[in-house]
N, C-alpha and C positions, 0 to 999 in steps of 0.2 A: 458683368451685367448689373446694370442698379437696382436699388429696392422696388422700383416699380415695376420695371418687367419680372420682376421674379415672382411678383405678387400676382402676375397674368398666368401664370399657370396654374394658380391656388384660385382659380375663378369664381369656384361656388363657395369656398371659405370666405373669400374677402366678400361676396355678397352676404353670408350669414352675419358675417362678423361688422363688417363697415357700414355695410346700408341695409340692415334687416327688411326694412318698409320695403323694399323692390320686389325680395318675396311673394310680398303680398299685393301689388299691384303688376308683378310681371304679365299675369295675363289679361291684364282689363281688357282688352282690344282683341283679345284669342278667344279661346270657350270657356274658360272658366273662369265666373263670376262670383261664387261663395266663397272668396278669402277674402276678410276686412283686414286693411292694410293699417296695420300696428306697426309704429318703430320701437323698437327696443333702446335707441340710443337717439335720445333728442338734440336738436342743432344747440342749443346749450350748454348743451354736454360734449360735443365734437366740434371738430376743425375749429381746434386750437391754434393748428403749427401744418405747414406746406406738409409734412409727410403725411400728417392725418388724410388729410384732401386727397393727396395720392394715392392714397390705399383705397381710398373711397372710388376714385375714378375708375381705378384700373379695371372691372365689372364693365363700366359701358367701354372702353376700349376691348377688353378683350369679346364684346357681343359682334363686335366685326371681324373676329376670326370665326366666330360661328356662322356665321350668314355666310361665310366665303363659300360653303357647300352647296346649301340650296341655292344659293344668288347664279354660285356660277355653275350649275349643270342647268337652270331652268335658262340661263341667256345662252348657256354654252352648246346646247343640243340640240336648241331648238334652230338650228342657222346650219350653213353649209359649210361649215367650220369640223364638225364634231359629231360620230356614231359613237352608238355599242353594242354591234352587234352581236345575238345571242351566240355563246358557242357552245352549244351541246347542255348540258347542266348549268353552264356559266353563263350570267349578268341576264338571265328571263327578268329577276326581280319585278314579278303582278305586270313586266312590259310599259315599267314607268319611262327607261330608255327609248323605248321605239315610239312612244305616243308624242315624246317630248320632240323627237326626228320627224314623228309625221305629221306634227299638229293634229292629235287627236286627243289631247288631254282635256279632261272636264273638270269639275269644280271639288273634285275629289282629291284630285292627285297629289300625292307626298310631297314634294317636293313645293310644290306650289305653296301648299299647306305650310310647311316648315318655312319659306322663305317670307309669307307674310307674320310668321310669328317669331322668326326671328329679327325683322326691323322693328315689330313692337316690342319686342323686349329691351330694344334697345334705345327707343323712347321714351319707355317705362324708368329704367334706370337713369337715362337722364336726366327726368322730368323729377325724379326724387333729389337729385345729387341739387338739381337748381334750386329747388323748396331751400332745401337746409342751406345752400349758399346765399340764398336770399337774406337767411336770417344769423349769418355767419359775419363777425364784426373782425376775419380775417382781413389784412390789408390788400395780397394781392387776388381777394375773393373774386373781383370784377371781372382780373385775366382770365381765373378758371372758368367762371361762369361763363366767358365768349368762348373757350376752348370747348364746354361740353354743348355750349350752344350748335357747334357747327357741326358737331359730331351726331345731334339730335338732326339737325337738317339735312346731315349726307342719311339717315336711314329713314329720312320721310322723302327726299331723292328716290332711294330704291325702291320705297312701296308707289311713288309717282309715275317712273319709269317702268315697275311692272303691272299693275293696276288702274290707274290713273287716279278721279278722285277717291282720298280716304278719309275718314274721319280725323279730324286734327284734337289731339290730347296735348294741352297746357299742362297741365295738374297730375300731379303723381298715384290722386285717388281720383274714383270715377265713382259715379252711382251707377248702380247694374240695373237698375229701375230707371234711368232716363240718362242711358248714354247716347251721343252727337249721332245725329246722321252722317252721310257721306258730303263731304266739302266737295267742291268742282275739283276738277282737275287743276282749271286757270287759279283757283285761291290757294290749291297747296301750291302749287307753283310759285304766286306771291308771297304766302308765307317763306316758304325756301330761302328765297330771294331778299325777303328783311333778313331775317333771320342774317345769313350769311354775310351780308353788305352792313349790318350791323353791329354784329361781332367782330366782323373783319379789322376796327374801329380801336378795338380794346386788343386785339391777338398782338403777340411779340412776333417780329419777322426773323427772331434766331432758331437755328435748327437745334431739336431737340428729336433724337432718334424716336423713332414709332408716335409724336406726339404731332398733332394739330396744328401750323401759327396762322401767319397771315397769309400765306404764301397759297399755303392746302385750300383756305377759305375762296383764294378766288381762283385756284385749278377749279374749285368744284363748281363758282360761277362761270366758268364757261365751259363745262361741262353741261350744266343747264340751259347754259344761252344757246349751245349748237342744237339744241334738239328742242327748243320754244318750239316751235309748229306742232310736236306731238304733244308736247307735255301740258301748253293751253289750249288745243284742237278738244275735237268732239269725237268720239268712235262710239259709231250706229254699226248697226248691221252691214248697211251698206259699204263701211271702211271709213277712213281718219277723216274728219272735216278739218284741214290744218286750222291752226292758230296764226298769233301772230310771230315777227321775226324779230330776233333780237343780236344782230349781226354787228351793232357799232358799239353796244355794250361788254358783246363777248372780246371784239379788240383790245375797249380798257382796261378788261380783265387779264385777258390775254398778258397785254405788253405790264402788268404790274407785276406777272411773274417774270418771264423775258427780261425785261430791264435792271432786273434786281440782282443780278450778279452772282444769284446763293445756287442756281440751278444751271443745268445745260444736258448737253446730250453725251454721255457716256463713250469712248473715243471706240470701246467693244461695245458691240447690241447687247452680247449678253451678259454683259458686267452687273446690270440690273436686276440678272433672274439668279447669281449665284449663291451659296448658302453663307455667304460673305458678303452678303449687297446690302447690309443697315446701314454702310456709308455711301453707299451710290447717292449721286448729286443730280440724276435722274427723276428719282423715286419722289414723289411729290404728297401722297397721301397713300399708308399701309396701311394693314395688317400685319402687325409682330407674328412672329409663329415661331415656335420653338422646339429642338428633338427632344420630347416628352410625349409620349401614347395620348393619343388624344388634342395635342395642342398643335398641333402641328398643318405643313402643307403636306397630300397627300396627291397633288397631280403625279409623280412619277409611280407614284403605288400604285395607282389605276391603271395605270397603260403597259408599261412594260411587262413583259415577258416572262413565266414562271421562273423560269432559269438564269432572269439577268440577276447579278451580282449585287443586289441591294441587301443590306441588313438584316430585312424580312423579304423572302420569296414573295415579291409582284402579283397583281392580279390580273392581269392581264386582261382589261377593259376596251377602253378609250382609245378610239384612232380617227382620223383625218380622211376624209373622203379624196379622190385621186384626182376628183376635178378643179378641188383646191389646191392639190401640192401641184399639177401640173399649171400652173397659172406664174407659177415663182422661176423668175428666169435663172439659167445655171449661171451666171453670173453673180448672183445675190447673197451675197454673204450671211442671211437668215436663213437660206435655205439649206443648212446647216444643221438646224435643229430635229430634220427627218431620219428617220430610221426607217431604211426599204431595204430591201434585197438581205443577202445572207447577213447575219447580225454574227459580230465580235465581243469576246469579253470585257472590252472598253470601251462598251458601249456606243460603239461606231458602226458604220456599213463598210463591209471588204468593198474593195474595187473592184473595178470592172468587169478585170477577171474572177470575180471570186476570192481572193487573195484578201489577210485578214492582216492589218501590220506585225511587223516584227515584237514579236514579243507576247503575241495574243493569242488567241484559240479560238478558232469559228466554234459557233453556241448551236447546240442540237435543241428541238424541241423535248416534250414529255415522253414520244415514243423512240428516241435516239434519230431523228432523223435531221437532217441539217436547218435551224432557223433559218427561214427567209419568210421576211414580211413580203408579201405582195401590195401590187398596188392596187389593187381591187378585194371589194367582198363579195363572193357572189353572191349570198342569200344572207337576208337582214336578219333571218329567224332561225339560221342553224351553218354556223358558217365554223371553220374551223380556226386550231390557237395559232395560226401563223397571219390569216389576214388583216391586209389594214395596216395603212401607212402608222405608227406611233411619232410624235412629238415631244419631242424631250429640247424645252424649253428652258425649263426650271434647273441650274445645275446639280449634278446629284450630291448629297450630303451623308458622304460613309458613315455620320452615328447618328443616323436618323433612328428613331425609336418606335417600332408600334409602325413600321410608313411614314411618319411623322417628318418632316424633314423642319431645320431651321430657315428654310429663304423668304423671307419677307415677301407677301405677296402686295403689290402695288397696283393698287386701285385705281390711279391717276398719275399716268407718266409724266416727265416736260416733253417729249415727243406725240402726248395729246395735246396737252399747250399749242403748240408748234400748229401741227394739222389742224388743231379747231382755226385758228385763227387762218390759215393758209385760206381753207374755210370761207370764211367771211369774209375776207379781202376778198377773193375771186366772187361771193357775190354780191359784192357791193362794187366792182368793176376795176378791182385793181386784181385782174388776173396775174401780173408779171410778177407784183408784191407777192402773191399765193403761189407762184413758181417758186420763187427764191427759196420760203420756208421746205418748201417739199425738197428742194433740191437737197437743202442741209441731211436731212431724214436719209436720201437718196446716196450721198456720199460714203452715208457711216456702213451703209450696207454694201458698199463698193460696187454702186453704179453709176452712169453715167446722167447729166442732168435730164430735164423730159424732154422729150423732141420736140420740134418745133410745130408736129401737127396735134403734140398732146396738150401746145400752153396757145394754139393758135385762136379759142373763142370759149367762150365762159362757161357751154354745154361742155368744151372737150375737154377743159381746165374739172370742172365737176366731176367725169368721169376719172381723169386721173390720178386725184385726192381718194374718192372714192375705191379707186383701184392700191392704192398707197398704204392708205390703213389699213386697208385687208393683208397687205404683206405683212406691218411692222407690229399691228396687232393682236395677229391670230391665237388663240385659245386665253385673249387679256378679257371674257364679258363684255367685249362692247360693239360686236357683229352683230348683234339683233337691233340696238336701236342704230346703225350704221343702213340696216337693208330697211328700217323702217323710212327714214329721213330718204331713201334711194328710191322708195317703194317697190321695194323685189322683196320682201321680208313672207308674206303670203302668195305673192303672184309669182313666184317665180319656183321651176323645178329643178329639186337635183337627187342623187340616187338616192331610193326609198322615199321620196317624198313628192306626192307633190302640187299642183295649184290648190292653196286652200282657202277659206273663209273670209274675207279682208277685215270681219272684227277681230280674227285673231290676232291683232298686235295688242293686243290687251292680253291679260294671262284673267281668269275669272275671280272672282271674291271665295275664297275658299268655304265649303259647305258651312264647317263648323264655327266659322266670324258671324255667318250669317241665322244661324243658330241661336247664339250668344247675346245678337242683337239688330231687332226686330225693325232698326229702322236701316239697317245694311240693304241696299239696293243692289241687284246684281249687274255684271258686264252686260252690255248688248248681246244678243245671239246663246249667252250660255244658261 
């Protein structure tokens, strides 16, 4: 492991030690506005030499292992992807789970709160690392500077996608006496958009594990361009007023990653998720994560089962509703990653008969009685430790620490590449073009191409993309703005939830932003 990543797990040292000023301006944008932002170590004094710079950065890289939590239970739970239901004592948690499953959450909520304070922290730190690189007479200071530029634009991305407009911070200090109002949605969007198409300019297109080039900068442009309609649209009470489309832009994005020979699709689906994928040629933009308490991924901690064989005993959370996993044909090589029926100590489901492979031991629950997940929960409020399909996505990592596992969690597949663009060919009228990509996706999962009534007209061609990413994507955060772009994201019902608000495709300004500062305007309807 290099000096940089190691220096990710010393997170809050290398902010004391590297960029003191972040400190002090981490919260301009949260609640609290009495810390005057003093550095203790001036650009005159620093980034002499590449490893300084590095140690400096590593803070705002590792701020997107923090966000990995709230980011992805508030996109995660809120969609037909993902419950947790209560079971007895277990996962009540004040019922921040079941508000996120019913869309009933208000301007309170944890989770909310934490996820808009987590992408400003991670503006905050950028926006200081830039200052000092401004004035840093390093040589390859330029390159860095586009690197933590894009890194600042993927987490005004997140607070765009969950929020719409926010107040946009340049500057590493703020006045707490006359900070920005809220930008539109359409100018953070624009900012985004220089920003990244800017940067992109100066980024290196060689892979450097857990880091940023050129490649990430335009995954994350079309990532932006498939969801223009929301992201420069209007949401009133009444629901999304769309935006405009940006469909021939997300192609040049698109194919700058595609043609460039550095990436492709993984020949196993799940070569991407395993505690060994920081070489995956897949992975386009991470989160490093590493087996250390605290720094870590903790999807498999959540879901599985007291009794599965993990490092630390499971909490047994997180499961998959039945009308999702029943959607996944038995032929589909992803459909692999469920856990139903009587569970084995390796982690697998016995067969048909019951039968656990040679060598294993069917797993009993808490009171000796045989583990079987079911595929149903019957009651969202008290349901017992066996229901509920689990997803074990991520592969497991025996020294995981703390839960903590090491799998790099990936933000931005090339199998997003792939569909955005599939995407946009079909609706700019090269449906066949948008068959072909999906087919590729199609293949790795060992099925067959789409029928001919799926790629027969642009309406069916839409549904079957749409139907596609919800296979190849599930439990990756990006099913809520999938059902928003679909428009089933509020109008549509599924167990424990259901028709609700159409300004809910906005998540609210969290109480305490608004608190903080007086010219914060709230969502529609909250």
């Amino acid at each position: 492991m290099n000096k940089f990543f190691k220096s990710l797990r010393t997170k809050t040292l290398a902010v004391g030690i590297a960029l003191p000023s972040v400190l002090g301006t981490v919260n301009f944008a949260c609640t609290d506005l009495d810390t005057t932002p003093y550095s203790l170590i001036t650009p005159d004094q620093f980034f002499k030499n590449d490893a300084e710079f590095l140690g400096a950065m590593a803070p705002v890289y590792a701020q997107l292992r923090a966000l990995q939590w709230s980011y992805h239970n508030i996109q995660q739970h809120s969609t037909d992807e993902t419950m947790v239901p209560q079971r007895g004592g277990d996962w009540g948690d004040g019922n921040r789970w079941k508000q996120l499953h019913r869309h009933t959450w208000d301007k309170s909520h944890s989770d909310i709160n934490d996820a808009w304070n987590s992408s400003y922290t991670g503006i905050a730190r950028s926006n200081s690392l830039l200052e000092a690189l401004d004035a840093s007479t390093l040589a390859s200071a330029a390159a860095y500077k586009a690197e933590v530029r894009v890194l600042r634009a993927f987490y005004y991305y997140t607070l765009l996608d969950m929020f719409g407009g926010v107040p946009i911070y340049k500057s590493a200090t703020a006045d707490k006496n006359n900070l920005p109002a809220r930008s539109t949605a359409a100018e953070v969007f624009s900012f985004i958009e220089t920003e990244l198409k800017e940067a992109s300019a100066a980024l290196p297109k060689t892979k450097v594990h857990g880091r940023v080039n050129y490649y990430s900068a335009q995954a994350l442009l079309t990532r932006i361009y498939l969801n223009s309609q929301f992201f420069t649209g209007t949401v009133t009470t009444a629901g999304l007023q769309k935006g405009a489309t940006k469909w021939t832009e997300l192609i040049a994005a698109a194919d700058n990653v595609i043609n460039s020979g550095e990436y492709g699709l993984e020949s196993d689906y799940f070569a991407s998720f395993l505690p060994s994928n920081q070489g995956s040629k897949e992975n386009l933009f991470v989160s490093v994560n590493l087996n250390i308490a605290g720094n870590g991924l903790s999807f498999n901690q959540r879901q599985l089962h007291y009794n599965h064989a993990l490092p630390q005993s499971p909490w047994n959370g997180f499961t998959t509703l039945a009308e999702t996993y029943n959607k996944f044909s038995e032929q589909d090589y992803r459909k692999n990653m469920f856990l139903i029926g009587q569970q084995c100590s390796n982690f697998t489901n016995a067969d048909k008969d019951g039968n656990c492979p040679a060598g294993t031991t069917k797993l009993t629950d808490r009171q000796g009685n045989p583990l079987i997940f079911t595929s149903t929960v019957a009651n969202f409020d008290n349901a017992n430790e066996s229901e509920g399909i689990r997803v074990l996505k991520w592969g497991i990592d025996t020294g995981a620490v703390g839960g903590d596992s090491k799998n790099d969690y990936a933000w931005i597949r090339y199998a997003d590449v792939l569909l955005a663009k599939a995407e946009a060919l079909n609706e700019t009228g090269n449906t066949a073009g948008a068959a072909a990509l999906v087919n590729q996706i199609r293949t790795r999962a060992k099925l067959g191409n789409l029928s001919a009534a799926q790629t027969a007209s642009q309406s069916a061609m839409r549904a079957a993309i749409f139907e596609e990413r919800g296979y190849e994507f599930i439990m990756e955060a990006v099913r809520r703005l999938d059902m928003i772009r679909a428009g089933t994201y509020t109008s549509a019902d599924w167990q424990f939830k259901e028709k609700k608000e159409a300004f809910r495709v906005l998540y609210p300004i969290p109480q305490g932003a608004i608190d903080a500062n007086s010219k914060l305007t709230q969502n529609a309807g909250y």
